[in-house]
Every structure is written in C-alpha cells, then in structure tokens.
N, C-alpha and C positions, 0 to 999 in steps of 0.2 A: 870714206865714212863707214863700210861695212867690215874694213879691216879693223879699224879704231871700234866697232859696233862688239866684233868679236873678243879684241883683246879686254876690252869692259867687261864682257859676260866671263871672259875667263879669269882675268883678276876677282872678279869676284866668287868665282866657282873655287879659287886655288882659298884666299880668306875663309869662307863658308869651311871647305876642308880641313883647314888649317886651326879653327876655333872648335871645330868637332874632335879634332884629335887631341889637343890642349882640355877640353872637356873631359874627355873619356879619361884620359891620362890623371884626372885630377881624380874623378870619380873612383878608378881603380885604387889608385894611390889611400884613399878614404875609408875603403873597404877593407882595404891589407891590412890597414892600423887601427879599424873598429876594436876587435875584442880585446887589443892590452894596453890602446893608446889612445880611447876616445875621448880624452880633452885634447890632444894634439890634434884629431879629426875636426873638433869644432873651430881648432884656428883657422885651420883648412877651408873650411867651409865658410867660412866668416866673407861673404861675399855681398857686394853691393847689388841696391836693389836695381840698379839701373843693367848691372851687365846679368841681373835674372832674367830681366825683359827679354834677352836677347837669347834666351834659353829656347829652344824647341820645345812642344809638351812635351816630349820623351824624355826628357835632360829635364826639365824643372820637375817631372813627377817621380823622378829617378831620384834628383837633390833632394826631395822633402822627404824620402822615403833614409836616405842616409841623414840628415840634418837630425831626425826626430829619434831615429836610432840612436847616433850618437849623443843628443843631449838626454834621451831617456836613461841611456846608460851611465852620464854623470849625474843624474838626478838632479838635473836641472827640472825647472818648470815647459811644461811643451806648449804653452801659449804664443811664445814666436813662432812657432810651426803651425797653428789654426791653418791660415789662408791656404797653404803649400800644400797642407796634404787635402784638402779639398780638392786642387788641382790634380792630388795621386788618384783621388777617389771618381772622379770624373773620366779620367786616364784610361784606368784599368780595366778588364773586362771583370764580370763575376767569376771568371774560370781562372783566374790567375793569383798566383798566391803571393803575389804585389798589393793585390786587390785586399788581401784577406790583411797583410801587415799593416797597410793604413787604417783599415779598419780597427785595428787594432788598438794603434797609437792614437785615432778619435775616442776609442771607447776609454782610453786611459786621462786623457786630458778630459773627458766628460768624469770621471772618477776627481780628478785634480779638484774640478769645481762644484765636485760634490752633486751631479747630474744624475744619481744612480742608475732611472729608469732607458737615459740616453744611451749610456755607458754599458747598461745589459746590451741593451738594443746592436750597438755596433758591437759589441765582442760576441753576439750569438750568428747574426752575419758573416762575420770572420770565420765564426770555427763548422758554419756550412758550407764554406769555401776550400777549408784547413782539410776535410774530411777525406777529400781528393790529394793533400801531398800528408801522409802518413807521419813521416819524419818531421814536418814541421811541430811541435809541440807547444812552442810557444803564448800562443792562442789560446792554447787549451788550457796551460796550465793560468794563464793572466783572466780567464773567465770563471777557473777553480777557484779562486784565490778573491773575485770580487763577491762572488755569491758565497763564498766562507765567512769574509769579511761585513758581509752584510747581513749574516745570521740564516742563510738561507745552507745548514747544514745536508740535509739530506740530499740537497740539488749539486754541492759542491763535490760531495764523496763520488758521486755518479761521474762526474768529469773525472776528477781524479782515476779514479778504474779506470776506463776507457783513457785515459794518459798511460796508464801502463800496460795494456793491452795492446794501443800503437807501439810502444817502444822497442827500440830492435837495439840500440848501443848499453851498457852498460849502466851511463852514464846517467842515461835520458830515465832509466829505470830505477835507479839511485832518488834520483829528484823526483817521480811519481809517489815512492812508495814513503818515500820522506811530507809528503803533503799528507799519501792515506796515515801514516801513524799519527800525523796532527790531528785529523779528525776523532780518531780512535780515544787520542787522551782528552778531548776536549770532553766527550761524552763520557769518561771516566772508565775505560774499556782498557783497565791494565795489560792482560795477557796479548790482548790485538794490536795493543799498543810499542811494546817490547820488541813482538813477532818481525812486525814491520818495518819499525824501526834499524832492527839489526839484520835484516834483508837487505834495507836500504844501506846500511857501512857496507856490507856484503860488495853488494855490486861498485859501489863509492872505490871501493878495495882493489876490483877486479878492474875499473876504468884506469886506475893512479892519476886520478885528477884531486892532486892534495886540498884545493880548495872542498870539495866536494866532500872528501873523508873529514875532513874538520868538521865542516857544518853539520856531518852527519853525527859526530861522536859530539857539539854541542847539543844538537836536537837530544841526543840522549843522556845528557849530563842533564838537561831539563827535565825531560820527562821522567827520571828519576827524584830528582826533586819534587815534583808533583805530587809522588805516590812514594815521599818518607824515606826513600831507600839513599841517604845521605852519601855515605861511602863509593856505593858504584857513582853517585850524581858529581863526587869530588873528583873522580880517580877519570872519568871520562871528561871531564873539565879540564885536568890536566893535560890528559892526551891532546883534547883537541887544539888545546895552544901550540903544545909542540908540533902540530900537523900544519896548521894556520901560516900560509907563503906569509911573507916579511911586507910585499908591497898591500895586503889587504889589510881593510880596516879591523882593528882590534878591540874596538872596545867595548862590546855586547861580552866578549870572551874573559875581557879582564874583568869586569864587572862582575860577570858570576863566578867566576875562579875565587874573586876575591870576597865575595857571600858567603858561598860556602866554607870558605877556612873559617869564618866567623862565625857559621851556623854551626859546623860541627867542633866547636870550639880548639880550633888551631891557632897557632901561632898569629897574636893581631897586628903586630907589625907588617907581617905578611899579607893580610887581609888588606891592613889601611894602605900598602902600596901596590895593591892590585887597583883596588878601590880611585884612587886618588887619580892614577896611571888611566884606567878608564874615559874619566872626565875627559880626555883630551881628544879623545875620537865619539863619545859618545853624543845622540841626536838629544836634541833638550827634554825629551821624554825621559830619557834612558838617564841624563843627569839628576834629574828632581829624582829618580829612583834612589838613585846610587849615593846621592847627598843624605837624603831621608837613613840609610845604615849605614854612612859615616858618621851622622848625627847620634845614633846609637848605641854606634860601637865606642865614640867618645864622652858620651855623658857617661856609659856604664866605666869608663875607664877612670871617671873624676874628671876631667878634661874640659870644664865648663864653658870655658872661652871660647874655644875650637867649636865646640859641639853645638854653641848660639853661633856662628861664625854659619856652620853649615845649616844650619835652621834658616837660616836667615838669607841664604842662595838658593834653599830647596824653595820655601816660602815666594821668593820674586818669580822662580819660575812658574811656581803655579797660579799665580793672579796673571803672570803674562799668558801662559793659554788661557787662562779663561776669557782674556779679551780680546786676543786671537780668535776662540768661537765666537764671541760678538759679533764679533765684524766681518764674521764670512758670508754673512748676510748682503752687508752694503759694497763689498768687495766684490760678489757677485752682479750685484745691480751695473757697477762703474763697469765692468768686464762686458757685461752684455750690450751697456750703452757704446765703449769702445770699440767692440765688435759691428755692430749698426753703423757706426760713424766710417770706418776704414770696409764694411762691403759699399756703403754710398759713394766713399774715394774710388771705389775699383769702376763702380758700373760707369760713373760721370770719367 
C-alpha cells in the first residue's frame, strides 16, 4: 500500500510537471508571435474554459495578461477578458508592472463602454505603478491619449512631456513628441507644431522603424493641411505611402493622398483611385469622410449618377452611427446585467 501510496503521489507530481511545462511552452510561444502575429496568438490562446480551471493563479493571471494584449492589438472588443484580468488584478502585487499592464487593459475596456471616470481611475493607478519601470511607456502614453481625447488638454500635454522625458530609445521619443506636436496643432500653435513634429521623423529616422517614419511624415502631411501649406501637406503625403510596410493598414494614407491631389487640383483620376482604394481598409468613419469628396469630386465632374451613388453610401453611414449612439445606452445596461449574471455563475 505505501509503495502504490507513493507511485500515486509520483504519477501525479510527473502530470503536474508535465502540464506546467506544456503551459509555459505555450505561453512563451504566445509572447514570441505578439508584435507581428497577434491574430495567430489569439488562435493560440483560444482555450476552453474547463482546462482554465485547471490553470494555477500564476498561469490564468499570466493568460489574461497575454489574452487581452493580444486581442487589444487586433482591435478586438476586450469584453471576453473582463473576468481574467480581475484575476491579474488580484494576482499582482502594486510593485509590479503586470500589476500596472492589467490596470491598464481595465482602464481601456472601461474607455470601450464609455466609463470615463472608471477608465481615468485605472490608468492613473497604472501609471503610479509605471513610475517605478521608466521604459515601460505604454501607460503613459494610453492615459495621454484618454484625457486628450476627452478634452482635458492641458492634463494630456503634461503626460506627454513626461513621456518624453522617460524615454531613452529613439523610438519611444519619436512617438512622445508625435502626441506633443498633436497637442500643439490642436491649439493652433503653428511654429511648435512643425518643431515637433519634425523632431519626431528625426528620431522616427534615427530608430528605422519604417512604420514609425510613415506615421510621422502622415502626422505631418496633416498638420500642413491644417495651417494651408498644401504642397509640403501633398509631397509628405506622398512620402509617407512610399515609407508605409505593405502588411500595414492603408487606408487613412490613401485617403488623404487622394484629397489632396483633389484639393490642390491635380490629376482627378488619380484622386478618385486613391480615394476609392481607401474605402477598402478604411473604419466606417473614415468611409462617410472619404464618400462625402468622392461625392464632390463627381458632381463637379458632371457625373450625376456616380456622385448620388455615393450620397447615398455616405448618407446610410451616417444615420447608422447615429443609431449606433442610440443604443450605447441600452448596450450598456445588457453589459452590466451580463456582468451581474456571469459574477453570480462564479461565486455559486
């Protein structure tokens, strides 16, 4: 009996081993193909809720923290992550900057459902956490970016500084001073605007992370737009396409490529297939835009047919957001009741 007592405790000690290593393996494997392959990490992950159970807390608050990463980075919705990163958030201590990433990914999914004051709350947590790892920017810059977006300008420029003050890569300095030159044009500050901007390709330049040099030379095909200056707004427009890797999305770029040859009266062929090309990557915002000056580039052309054709796609889009906002009302209410219903599953 205590031979058979023992080989029990060891079959099960070699299993236990055996499921941690299969674990880990999975979870590295996860991590490797985050930044160029997270929809293939999400297949990966794509795990039943039964073999979670069987997760340790260190392994389930480890998954939620790769789970929400990777669906954040396909711009999925992070509402199947709720439950999980509760679990990270329990986990972690406040000294660890696991602790500060969940927080993070709460305060973005309180953003999702339009929670603002939630959403401050966990990304100011975060980035008193962040304070302690320099290099992480993340945080910073996702907390720059809600209070930007939420009209609380003077509070956003302040993170941003201090984003670029931590930074020590090129890189990370590139994308700081590319937030401050957003602020700078928002508030109509041409010269600070420019300054920063072309600090930011600077550095964009010195990193050679081509994604980075694109967005920096659209950032400034924009903000010449802004402030009339057509020709530099064309000619950095062009750049930035040819800089643009092949697997990123394109169609914020073809879009304004294709305005500007229209605005500064160039070739409208060329316009209307920048334009058209657009549509195919573009988020339904960015189409009611881009429909609305294909609409105008074709009635001025005589092109009646065409020109009610896109009237009449810009037109559907825009009553579909408006009932979109409707209903983010009662969308929230069912989200909240589903929430109540699945913690009552957990605690029973």
């Amino acid at each position: 009996m205590k031979i058979t007592s023992a080989l029990l405790s060891l079959s099960l000690l070699l299993f236990s081993c055996s499921h941690n290593n299969e674990t880990e393996a999975l979870f590295l494997k996860a991590d490797s193909l985050m930044d160029e392959y997270p929809d293939s990490v999400l297949q990966l992950l794509n795990i039943q809720p039964k073999e979670i159970e069987d997760f340790s807390d260190k392994e389930c608050a480890r998954y939620a923290l790769l789970l929400a990463r990777a669906t954040d980075k396909c711009k999925f919705s992070l509402l199947p992550c709720d439950s999980l990163l509760n679990v990270a958030l329990e986990y972690y201590d406040d000294d660890e900057k696991e602790k500060a990433m969940a927080l993070l990914y709460k305060g973005r999914l309180a953003v999702e459902m339009e929670e603002e004051k939630e959403a401050i709350s966990y990304l100011q947590k975060g980035l008193t956490i962040i304070q302690n790892f320099p290099k992480e920017l993340k945080i910073k810059s996702s907390l720059g970016n809600l209070y930007f977006d939420d009209g609380y300008y003077d509070e956003s420029i302040e993170i941003y500084e201090a984003m670029y003050q931590c930074s020590i890569t090129d890189l990370d300095k590139s994308i700081a001073l590319n937030s401050i030159s957003t602020y700078y044009c928002l508030i109509d500050e041409k010269d600070s605007t420019l300054m920063f901007q072309r600090k930011a390709l600077h550095y964009a330049i010195a990193s050679g992370d081509s994604l980075q040099i694109a967005m920096s030379k659209h950032n400034l095909s924009l903000e010449f737009d802004s402030f009339d200056e057509l020709d530099s707004a064309l000619y950095y427009a062009q750049n930035a396409l040819k800089r643009l890797p092949q697997k990123e999305n394109h169609g914020n770029y073809y879009s304004n490529l294709g305005y500007l040859i229209l605005k500064t009266g160039g070739n409208k062929d060329s316009a209307r297939y920048y334009m058209n090309k657009s549509l195919e990557e573009l988020s339904i915002e960015g189409k009611s835009t881009t429909l609305k000056n294909l609409y105008d580039l074709e009635k001025e052309n005589g092109d009646y047919k065409t020109a009610n054709t896109y009237l009449e796609e810009h037109s559907a889009i825009i009553d579909s957001l408006f009932y979109m906002e409707q209903s983010t009302e009662i969308q929230q209410l069912i989200y909240e009741y589903n929430t109540k219903m699945r913690e009552r599953e957990e605690q029973l």
